[in-house]
N, C-alpha and C positions, 0 to 999 in steps of 0.2 A: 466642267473638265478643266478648264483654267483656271478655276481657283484652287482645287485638288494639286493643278500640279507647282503652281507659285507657293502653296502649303510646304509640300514635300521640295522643291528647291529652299526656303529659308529655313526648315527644318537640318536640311543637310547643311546649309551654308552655319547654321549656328552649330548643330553639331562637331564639327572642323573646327571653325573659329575656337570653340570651348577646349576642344584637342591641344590645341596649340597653344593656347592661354598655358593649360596645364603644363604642358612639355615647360615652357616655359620658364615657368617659374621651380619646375622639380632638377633643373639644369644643376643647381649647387650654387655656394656661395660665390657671391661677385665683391671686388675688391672696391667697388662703391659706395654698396649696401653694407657689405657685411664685414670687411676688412678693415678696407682703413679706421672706421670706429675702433679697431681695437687696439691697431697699428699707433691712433693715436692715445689710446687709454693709457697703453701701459708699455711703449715705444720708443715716445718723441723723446724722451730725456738725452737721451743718445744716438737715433737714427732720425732728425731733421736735416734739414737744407744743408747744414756747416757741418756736417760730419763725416769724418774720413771712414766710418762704418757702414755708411749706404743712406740714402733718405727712403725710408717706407713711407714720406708722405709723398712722395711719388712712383703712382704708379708703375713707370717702365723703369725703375728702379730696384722697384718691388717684383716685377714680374723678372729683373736678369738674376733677382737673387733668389727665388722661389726654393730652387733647390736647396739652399743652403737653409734658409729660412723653417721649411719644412724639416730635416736635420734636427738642428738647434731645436725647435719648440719642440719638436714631438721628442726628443730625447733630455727635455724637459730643464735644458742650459739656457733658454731665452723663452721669457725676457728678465733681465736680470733683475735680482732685485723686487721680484714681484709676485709674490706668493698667492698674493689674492686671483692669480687668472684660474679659472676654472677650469676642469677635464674636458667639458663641450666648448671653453673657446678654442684651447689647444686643438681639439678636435676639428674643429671650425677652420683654422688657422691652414691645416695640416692639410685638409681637404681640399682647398681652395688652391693651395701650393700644387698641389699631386695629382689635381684633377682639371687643370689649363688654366688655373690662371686669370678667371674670367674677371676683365675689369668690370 
């Protein structure tokens, strides 16, 4: 009977755990993982540390201008100069903006 039910407690405990795992990682893009690589791909030329345009290599810099950021990329005005970003970075980009932000 105790081993049945130490079964069925680690059964549930990994079931949950695996829950959460999931949630987790289906939350969306984080400006960690998934931003700032791109923030610095095709970016920094113009929004680093010394720029009177915002530094997107900082995060709470990046997060007061989210709105505007979002804007700009999805209406396809930023980043300048750089044809080569993709439909799903813009996408990516735009998501992360409009959906918190997540560093």
């Amino acid at each position: 009977m105790k081993n049945k039910l130490l079964l069925v407690l680690s059964m549930s405990f990994f079931v949950g755990f695996s829950a959460v795992a999931q949630t987790a990682s289906d939350t969306g893009p984080t400006y960690t993982a998934n931003i700032q690589p791109l923030f610095q791909k095709y970016c920094i030329a113009c929004h680093d540390s010394g720029s009177d345009y915002g530094n997107l290599m900082d995060y709470n810099e990046a997060f007061g201008l989210r709105k505007k950021i979002a804007a700009l990329v999805d209406g396809g005005r930023m980043p300048k100069g750089h044809s080569a970003i993709t439909d799903d970075e813009r996408d990516l980009i735009v998501q992360w903006a409009n959906g918190g932000a997540a560093q």
